[in-house]
N, C-alpha and C positions, 0 to 999 in steps of 0.2 A: 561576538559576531562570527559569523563562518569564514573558513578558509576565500570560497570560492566569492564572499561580498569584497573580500578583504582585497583581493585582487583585484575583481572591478575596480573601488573606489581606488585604487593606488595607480589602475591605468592611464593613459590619457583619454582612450573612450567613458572612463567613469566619472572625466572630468565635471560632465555636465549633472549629473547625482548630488556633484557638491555645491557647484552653484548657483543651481537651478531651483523655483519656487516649488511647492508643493503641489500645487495644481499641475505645472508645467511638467512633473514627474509622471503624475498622474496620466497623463496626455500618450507620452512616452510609451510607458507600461501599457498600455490600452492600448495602442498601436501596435509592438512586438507581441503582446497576448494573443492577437489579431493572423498574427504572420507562423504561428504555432500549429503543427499537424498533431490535431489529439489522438488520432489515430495508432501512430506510432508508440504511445504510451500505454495503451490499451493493455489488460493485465490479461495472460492468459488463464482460459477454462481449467479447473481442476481435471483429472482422472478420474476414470472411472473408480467408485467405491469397492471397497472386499464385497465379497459377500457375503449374508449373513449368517453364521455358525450354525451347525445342525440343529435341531430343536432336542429336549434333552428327555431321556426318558422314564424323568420324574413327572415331569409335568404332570401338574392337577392334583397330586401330590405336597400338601404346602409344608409338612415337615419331615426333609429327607436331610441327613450331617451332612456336614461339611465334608468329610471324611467320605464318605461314597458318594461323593459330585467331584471331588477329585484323584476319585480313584478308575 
């Protein structure tokens, strides 16, 4: 179990986690889910990409070495 469960249930607010029915949990959760700003969670947009490498001047060419593509 995780750190941050571990704490709950050990608090006195996590009292009611342990003696409370499953449906009654359920209740719970659905209520604080409820009180949740998804907004603030929101992942930011990537960056802009590279841009694409010059085009090479073999092209159209399908057998040029290795050796003068990186040369």
């Amino acid at each position: 179990m995780s750190s941050v469960m571990n704490l709950i249930l050990e608090s006195e607010d996590g009292a009611i986690f342990m003696t409370a029915k499953i449906p009654e949990i359920g209740k719970v959760l659905l209520y604080l889910t409820k009180k949740i700003d998804l907004k603030r969670f929101k992942k930011h947009k990537s960056g802009a990409k590279k841009p694409p490498p010059p085009k090479n001047e073999h092209k159209g060419k399908p057998h040029v070495s290795t050796v003068k593509l990186l040369s």
